[in-house]
MARSE-806139 format. One record per residue (C-alpha): residue in three letters; x, y, z. Coordinates in steps of 0.1 Angstrom, whole numbers, plus 5000, padded with zeros to 4 digits. Example, Ala and Ser with C-alpha at 12.3 -4.5 7.8 and 13.67 -1.06 7.14 Angstrom:
2
ala512349555078 ser513749895071 
This chain:
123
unk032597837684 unk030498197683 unk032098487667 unk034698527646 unk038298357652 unk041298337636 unk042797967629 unk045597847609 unk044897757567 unk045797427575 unk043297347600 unk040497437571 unk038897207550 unk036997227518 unk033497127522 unk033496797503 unk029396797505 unk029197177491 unk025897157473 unk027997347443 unk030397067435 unk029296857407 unk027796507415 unk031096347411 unk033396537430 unk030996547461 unk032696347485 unk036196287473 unk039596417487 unk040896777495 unk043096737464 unk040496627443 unk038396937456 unk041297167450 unk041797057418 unk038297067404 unk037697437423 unk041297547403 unk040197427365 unk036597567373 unk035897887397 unk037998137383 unk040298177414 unk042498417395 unk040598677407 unk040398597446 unk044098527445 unk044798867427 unk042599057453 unk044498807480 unk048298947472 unk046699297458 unk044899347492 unk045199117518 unk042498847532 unk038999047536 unk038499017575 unk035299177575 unk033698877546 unk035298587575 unk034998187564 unk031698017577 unk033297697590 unk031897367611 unk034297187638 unk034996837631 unk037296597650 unk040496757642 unk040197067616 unk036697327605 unk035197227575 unk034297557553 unk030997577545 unk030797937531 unk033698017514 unk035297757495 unk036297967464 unk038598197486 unk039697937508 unk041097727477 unk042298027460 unk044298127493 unk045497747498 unk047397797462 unk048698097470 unk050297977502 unk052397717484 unk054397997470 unk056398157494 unk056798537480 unk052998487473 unk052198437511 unk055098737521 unk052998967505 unk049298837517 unk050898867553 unk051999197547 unk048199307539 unk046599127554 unk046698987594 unk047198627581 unk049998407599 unk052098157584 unk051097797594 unk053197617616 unk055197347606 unk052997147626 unk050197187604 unk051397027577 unk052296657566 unk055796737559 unk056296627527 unk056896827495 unk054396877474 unk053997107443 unk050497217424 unk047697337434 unk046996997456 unk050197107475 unk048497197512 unk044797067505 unk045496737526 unk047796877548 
């Protein structure tokens, strides 16, 4: 894909060969990703800016098609600080209302309930 187009969160992927994971979370699953990028990169601030102001369009997520979903390959910090944020409800009101993000379909996600900040990384 050339240019710049708009998909749903849950079709993106954290890079789980991003050269700035440590050794031993290189390769492992969405969660695990999620969880390190939460207890290490100081998302507070991207998630603040997030509900304070909206997604950035003009700073858009370098991503790579796979099979099924675009892996991020620049951008990793904001898209796992925007993942949290979208498993709390009056969180994503107000990033929609900023910003020209859409809620993800039901069909995006696995179904199940899930809580913390692994809540939508493998969905």
């Amino acid at each position: 894909m050339d240019g710049i187009s708009f998909v749903e969160p849950g079709e993106l992927r954290l890079d789980p060969e991003n050269p700035r994971l440590p050794e031993e979370v290189i390769g492992e699953s969405q969660s695990a990703i999620l969880r390190y990028l939460f207890d290490n990169a100081v998302l507070d601030e991207l998630a603040t800016s997030y509900t304070n102001n909206g997604f950035f369009e003009h700073e858009p997520l370098m991503v790579a098609r796979d099979d099924h979903h675009y892996v991020v390959l620049e951008g990793n910090r904001r898209l796992a600080a925007l993942k949290i944020l979208l498993q709390d409800e009056e969180q994503w009101r107000l990033v929609c209302r900023r910003g020209r993000a859409r809620r993800p379909s039901p069909r995006s996600g696995s179904g199940k309930e899930q809580h913390g900040p692994e809540a939508r990384a493998d969905a």
